[in-house]
C-alpha positions as MATLAB code, in Angstrom:
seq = 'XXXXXXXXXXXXXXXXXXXXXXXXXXXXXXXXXXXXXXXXXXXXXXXXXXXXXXXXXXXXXXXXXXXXXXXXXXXXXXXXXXXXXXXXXXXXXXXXXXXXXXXXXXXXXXXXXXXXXXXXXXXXXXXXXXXXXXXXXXXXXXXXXXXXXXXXXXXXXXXXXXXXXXXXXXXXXXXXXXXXXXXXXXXXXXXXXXXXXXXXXXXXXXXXXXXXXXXXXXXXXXXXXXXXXXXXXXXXXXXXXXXXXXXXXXXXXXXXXXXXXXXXXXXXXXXXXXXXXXXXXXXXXXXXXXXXXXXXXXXXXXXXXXXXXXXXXXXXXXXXXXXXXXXXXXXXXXXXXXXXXXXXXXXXXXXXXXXXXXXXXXXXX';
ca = [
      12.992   -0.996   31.335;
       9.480   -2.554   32.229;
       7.410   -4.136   29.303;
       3.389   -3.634   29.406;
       0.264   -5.326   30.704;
      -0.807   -8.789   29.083;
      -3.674   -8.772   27.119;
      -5.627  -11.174   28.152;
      -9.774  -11.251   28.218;
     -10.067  -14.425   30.233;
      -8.081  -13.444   33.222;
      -7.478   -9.959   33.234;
     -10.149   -8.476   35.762;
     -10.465   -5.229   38.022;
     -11.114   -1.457   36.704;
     -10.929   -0.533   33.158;
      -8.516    1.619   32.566;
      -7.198    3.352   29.386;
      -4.175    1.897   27.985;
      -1.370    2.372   25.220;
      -0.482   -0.626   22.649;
       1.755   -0.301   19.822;
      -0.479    1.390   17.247;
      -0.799    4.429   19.613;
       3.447    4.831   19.528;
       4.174    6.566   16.635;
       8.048    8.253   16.217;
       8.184   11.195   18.285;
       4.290   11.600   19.103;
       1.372    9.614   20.822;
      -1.667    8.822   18.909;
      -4.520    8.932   21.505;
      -6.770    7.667   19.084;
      -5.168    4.873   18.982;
      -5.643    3.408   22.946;
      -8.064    0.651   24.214;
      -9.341    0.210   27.635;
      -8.466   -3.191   29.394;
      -9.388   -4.051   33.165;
      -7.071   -3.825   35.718;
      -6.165   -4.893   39.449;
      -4.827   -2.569   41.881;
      -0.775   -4.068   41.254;
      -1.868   -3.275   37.815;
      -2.458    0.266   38.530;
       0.916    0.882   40.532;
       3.073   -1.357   37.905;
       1.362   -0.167   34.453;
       0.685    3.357   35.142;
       2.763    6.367   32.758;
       4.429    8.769   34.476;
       5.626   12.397   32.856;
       8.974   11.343   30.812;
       8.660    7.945   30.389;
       9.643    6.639   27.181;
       7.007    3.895   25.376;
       9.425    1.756   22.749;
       7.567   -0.694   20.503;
       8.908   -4.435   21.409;
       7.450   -5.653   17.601;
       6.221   -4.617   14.345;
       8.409   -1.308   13.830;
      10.799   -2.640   16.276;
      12.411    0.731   18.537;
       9.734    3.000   17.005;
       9.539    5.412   20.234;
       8.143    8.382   21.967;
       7.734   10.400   24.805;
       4.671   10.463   27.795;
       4.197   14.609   28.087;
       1.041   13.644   30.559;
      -1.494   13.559   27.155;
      -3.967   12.336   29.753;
      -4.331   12.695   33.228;
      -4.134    9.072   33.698;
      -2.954    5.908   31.179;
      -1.314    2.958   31.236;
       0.591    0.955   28.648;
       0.499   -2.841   27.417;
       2.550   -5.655   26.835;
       3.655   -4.483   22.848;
       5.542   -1.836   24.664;
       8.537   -1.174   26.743;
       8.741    1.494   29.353;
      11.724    3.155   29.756;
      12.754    5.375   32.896;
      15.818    7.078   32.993;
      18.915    6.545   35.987;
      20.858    9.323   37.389;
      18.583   11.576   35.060;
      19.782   10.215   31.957;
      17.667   12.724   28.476;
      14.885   10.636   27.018;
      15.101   13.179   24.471;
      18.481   11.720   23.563;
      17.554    8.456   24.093;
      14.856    8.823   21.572;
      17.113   10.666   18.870;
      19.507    7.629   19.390;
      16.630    5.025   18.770;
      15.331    6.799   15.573;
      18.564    7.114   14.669;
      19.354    3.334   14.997;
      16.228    2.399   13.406;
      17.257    4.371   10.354;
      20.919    2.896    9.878;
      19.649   -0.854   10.402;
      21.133   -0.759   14.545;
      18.434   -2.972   16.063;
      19.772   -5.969   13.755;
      21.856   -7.805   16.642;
      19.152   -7.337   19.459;
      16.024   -8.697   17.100;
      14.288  -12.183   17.714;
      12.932  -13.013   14.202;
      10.197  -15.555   14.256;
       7.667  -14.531   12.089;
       7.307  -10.898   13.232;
      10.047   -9.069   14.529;
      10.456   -8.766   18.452;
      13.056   -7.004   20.740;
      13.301   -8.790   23.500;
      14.003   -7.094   27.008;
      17.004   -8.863   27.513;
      18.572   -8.003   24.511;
      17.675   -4.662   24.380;
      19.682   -3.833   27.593;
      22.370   -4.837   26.313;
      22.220   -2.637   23.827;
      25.157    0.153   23.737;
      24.496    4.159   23.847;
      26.541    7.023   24.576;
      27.196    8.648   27.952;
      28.245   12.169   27.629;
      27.485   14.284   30.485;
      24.266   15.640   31.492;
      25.080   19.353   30.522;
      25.857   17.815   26.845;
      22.611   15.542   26.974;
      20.456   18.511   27.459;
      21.896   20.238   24.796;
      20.987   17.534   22.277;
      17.608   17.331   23.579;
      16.988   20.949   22.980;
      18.532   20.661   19.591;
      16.571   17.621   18.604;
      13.002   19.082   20.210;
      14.323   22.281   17.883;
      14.383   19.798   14.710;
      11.530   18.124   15.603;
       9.147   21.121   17.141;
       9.888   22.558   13.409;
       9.260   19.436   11.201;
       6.262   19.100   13.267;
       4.956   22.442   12.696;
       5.497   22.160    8.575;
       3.540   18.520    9.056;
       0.627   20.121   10.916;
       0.714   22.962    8.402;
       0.635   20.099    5.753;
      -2.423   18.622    7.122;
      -4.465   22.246    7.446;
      -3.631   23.134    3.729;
      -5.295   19.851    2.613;
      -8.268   20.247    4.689;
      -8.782   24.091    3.276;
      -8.025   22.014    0.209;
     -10.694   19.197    1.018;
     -13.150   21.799    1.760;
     -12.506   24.140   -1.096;
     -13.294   21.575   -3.763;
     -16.644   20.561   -1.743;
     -17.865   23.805   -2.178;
     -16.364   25.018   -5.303;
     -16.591   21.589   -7.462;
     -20.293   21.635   -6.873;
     -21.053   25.132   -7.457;
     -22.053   26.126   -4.008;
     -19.640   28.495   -4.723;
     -18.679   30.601   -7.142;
     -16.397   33.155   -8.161;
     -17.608   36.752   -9.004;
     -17.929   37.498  -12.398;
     -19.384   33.640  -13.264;
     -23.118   33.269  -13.084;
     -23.630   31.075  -16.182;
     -25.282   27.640  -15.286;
     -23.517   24.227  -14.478;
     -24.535   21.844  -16.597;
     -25.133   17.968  -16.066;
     -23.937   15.190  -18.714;
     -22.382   11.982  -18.254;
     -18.719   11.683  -17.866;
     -17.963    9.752  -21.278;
     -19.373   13.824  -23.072;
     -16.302   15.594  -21.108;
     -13.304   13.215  -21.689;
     -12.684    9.850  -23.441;
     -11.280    7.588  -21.189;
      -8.750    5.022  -22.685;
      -7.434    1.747  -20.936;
      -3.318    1.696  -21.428;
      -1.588   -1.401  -22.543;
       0.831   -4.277  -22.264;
       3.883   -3.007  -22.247;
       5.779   -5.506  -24.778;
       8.989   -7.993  -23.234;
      11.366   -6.992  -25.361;
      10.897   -3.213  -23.645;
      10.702   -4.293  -20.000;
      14.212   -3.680  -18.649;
      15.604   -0.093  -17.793;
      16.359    2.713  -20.796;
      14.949    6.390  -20.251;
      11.123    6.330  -20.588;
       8.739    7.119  -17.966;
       5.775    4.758  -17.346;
       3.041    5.830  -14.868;
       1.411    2.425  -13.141;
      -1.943    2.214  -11.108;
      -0.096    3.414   -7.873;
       0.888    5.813   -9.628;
       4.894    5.376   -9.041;
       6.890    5.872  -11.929;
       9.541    2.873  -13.299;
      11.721    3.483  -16.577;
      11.530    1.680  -19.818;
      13.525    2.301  -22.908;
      12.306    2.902  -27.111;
       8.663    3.620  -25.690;
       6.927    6.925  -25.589;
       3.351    7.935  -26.179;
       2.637   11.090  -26.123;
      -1.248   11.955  -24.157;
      -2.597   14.327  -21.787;
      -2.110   13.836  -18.557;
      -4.838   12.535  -15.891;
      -4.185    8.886  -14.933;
      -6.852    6.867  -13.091;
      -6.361    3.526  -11.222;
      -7.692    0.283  -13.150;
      -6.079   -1.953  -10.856;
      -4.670   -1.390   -7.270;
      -5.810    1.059   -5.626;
      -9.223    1.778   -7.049;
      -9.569    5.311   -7.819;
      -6.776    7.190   -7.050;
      -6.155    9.866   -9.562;
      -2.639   11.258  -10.803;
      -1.303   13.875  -12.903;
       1.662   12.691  -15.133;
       2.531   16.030  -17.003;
       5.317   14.060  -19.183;
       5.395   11.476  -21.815;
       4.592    8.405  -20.477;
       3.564    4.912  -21.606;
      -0.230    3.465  -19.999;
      -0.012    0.499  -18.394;
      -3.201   -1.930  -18.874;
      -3.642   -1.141  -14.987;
      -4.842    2.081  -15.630;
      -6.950    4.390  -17.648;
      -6.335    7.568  -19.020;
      -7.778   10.599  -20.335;
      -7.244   10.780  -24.439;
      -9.295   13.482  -24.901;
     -10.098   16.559  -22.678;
     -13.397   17.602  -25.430;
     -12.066   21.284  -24.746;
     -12.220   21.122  -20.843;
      -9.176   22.212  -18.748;
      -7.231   19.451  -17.895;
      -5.991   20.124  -14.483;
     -10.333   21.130  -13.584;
     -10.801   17.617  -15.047;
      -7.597   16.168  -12.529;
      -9.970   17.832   -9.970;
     -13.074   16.796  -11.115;
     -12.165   12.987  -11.088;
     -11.514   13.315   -7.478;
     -15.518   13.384   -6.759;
     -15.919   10.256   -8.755;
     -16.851    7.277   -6.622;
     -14.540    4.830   -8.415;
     -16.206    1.815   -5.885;
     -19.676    1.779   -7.577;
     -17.895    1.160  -11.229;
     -15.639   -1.891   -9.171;
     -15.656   -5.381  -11.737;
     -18.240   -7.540  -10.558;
     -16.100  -10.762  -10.555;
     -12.156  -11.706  -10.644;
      -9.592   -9.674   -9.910;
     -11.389   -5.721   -8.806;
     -11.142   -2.939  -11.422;
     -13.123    0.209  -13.114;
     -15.074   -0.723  -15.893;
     -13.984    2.427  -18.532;
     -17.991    1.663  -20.076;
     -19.408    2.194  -16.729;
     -17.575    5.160  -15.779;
     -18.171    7.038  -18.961;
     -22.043    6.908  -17.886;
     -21.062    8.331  -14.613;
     -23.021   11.402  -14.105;
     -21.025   14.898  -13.643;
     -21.729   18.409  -13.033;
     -19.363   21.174  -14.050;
     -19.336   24.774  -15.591;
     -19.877   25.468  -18.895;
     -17.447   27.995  -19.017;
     -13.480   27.301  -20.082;
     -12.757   30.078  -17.520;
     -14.763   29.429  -14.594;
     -13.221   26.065  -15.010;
      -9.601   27.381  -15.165;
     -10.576   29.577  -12.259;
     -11.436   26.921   -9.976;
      -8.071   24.836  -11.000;
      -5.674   27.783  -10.432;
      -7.776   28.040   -6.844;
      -6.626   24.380   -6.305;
      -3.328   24.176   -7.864;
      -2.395   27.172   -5.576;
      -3.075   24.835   -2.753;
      -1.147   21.973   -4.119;
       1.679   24.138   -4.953;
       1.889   25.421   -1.452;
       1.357   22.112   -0.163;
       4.531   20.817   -2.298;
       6.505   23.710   -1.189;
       5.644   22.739    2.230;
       6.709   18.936    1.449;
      10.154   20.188   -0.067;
      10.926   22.106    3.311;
      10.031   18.513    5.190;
      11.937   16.722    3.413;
      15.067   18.721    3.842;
      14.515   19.456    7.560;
      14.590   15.683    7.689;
      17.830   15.415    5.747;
      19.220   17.944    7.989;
      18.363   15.905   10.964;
      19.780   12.991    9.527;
      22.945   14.766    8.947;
      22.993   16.019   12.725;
      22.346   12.630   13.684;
      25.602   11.235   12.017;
      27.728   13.794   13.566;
      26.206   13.825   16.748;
      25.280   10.987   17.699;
      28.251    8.966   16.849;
      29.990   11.548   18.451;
      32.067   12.757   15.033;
      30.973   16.048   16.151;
      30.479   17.797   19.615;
      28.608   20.826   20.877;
      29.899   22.902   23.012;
      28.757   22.903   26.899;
      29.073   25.659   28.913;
      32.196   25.083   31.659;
      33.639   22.524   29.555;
      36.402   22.712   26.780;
      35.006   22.508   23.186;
      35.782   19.245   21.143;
];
C-alpha cells in the first residue's frame, strides 16, 4: 500500500507526466477525463508509475471509493489523494474492491477515519484494517461473480446514457421543426410563451400544515415531502423559481406549489407533456432576478419567445416520440436499481461469509 506523488508546483521538477488524483477514481471505473499532468524525476517514474491490477483507493473526500488500473493508458501515474494497492501471494483486487464498496456502504471505514475537517484514511490505519482470506480458488470465484454484477449494471448505465443522447438529439431536431413527421406539413408558428400557458408562482405553505399527513408537495428540486389537509388540484409541469434555475418536472398528482416554483395553470389547449418538453429549450438563465437571492421572473418568462406546431396532433406526436424514450429510459433505471439491490444482497452473504460458493476440489459450505 503506497500513497501518490505530492503535489507540489514549487519543487516538483523533471518530465510531465500524466497522473491520477481523486476525481479520476470513481467506484469500479477510471475517469480519464479527469487526470492532470505534473512533472516528474526519474525516482518519480519508478515509484509513481500504475501497473496492470493495481488498485487506486481514495485517501479523502469519498474515503475507500476504489477501482481497478486495466492499462487505460499506456503509461500513468497516480498522486498523493490516492493509495496504491498491490496484492501479496496473488491476493483478487476484484475482491478487494467488492469488500471496500461494500464497507463504504455499511459505514466500515468509521474506526480507520482521521476527521479534521475533511475526512482522511490514513495509511497506517488502513492496514490495519481486517478482510477475509479464503483461498485463492474461492477469491476468483467472487471476482468473476462481482465483474458478472458489475459488467451488467455497467452495460444498463451505458445503455442509460445512449437513450438520453438519442433523446437529447431527438428533441433538437424535432422541437424545432427540422423535423417532422409525415402526414404534418402545417406551419410552426411563433408567439411568446405567456399565449401557450399561464405560468403561476406557488405559495407559502401555511405553519399550521408543515409537519407530516398524506399530501404531496413538489419543491424547486423537484423532490417530493408530505404535508397533511392540503391539496390543489393543477396540471402538471413544475419549473424551478429557486434552486436550481430551470429544471423542469412533471408532477402528474395533486400537489401543493411551493413559492420556490412556478407552475403551469393553464395549458391554452396545448398538450401538456409537448409543453413538459417544450420548457426544456427555455434558457431559464437570461430570465435570472437581477438582485438578491437568484430566481425566474414569471413576467419575463411569459415574453419568452417560442416556436411550436399549430397542430394538437403534431404536438402529441412529438410527446409520445419522447415519452417513449423516457419510458424506456425508466425501465432501464428500474432494472439498475434492482441489479444493485441484488448486489447488495450478494454482498451480505458473501462477503461476511454467511454464505459460500462452491470451489471446485473443495467441500461445499
Amino acid at each position: 500500500m503506497q500513497l501518490g506523488k505530492m503535489l507540489d508546483a514549487a519543487r516538483n521538477a523533471g518530465e510531465r507526466k500524466l497522473y491520477l488524483g481523486n476525481r479520476s477514481v470513481q467506484w469500479g471505473r477510471i475517469d480519464l477525463s479527469a487526470a492532470g499532468v505534473v512533472p516528474m524525476t526519474r525516482t518519480d517514474l519508478h515509484r509513481y508509475r500504475l501497473r496492470q491490477g493495481d488498485l487506486l483507493v481514495c485517501e479523502g473526500g469519498e474515503v475507500g471509493r476504489a477501482a481497478i488500473w486495466r492499462n487505460q493508458l499506456s503509461e500513468c501515474y497516480f498522486q498523493k489523494a490516492l493509495h496504491r494497492l498491490r496484492p501479496k501471494k496473488g491476493y483478487d483486487v476484484r475482491l478487494m474492491l467488492a469488500l471496500l464498496e461494500y464497507r463504504a456502504s455499511t459505514g466500515g471505514f468509521a474506526n480507520y477515519v482521521t476527521q479534521t475537517s475533511i475526512a482522511h484514511l490514513p495509511r497506517d490505519k488502513f492496514i490495519q484494517m481486517p478482510i477475509p482470506l479464503p483461498s485463492l480458488s474461492e477469491q476468483r470465484r467472487l471476482g468473476d461473480l462481482f465483474d458478472d454484477l458489475n459488467g451488467c449494471i455497467g452495460s444498463l448505465q451505458r445503455l442509460v446514457v445512449k437513450k438520453q443522447a438519442v433523446k437529447q438529439g431527438l428533441m433538437q431536431q424535432l422541437l424545432t421543426g427540422r423535423m417532422r413527421f409525415p402526414g404534418f406539413t402545417a406551419s410552426w408558428r411563433t408567439t411568446n410563451l405567456g399565449a401557450v400557458v399561464t405560468l403561476q408562482r406557488g405559495f407559502d405553505l401555511p405553519s399550521r400544515l408543515r409537519r407530516r399527513g398524506a399530501v404531496p408537495i413538489v419543491s424547486s428540486s423537484g423532490t417530493s415531502g408530505w404535508h397533511d389537509h392540503v391539496m390543489v388540484k393543477a396540471p402538471g409541469v413544475v419549473t424551478g423559481r429557486y434552486g436550481t434555475i430551470g429544471e423542469v418536472f412533471f408532477q402528474s398528482v395533486d400537489f401543493w406549489p411551493l413559492n420556490t416554483t412556478l407552475w403551469v395553470s393553464d395549458f391554452h389547449g396545448n398538450d401538456e407533456r409537448f409543453i413538459f418538453y417544450m420548457l426544456h429549450r427555455v434558457d431559464f438563465a437570461t430570465h435570472s432576478g437581477k438582485s438578491g437571492v437568484p430566481g425566474v421572473n414569471r413576467n419575463d418568462l411569459h415574453a419568452n419567445l417560442v416556436t411550436l406546431p399549430v397542430s394538437i396532433d403534431e404536438q402529441r406526436a412529438i410527446a409520445d416520440a419522447l415519452s417513449a424514450i423516457d419510458h424506456q429510459v425508466g425501465h432501464l433505471e428500474r432494472m439498475i436499481t434492482k441489479k444493485e439491490s441484488l448486489k447488495k444482497g450478494v454482498m451480505q452473504e458473501l462477503l461476511t461469509g454467511r454464505s459460500r460458493l462452491p470451489v471446485q476440489g473443495e467441500s461445499d459450505e
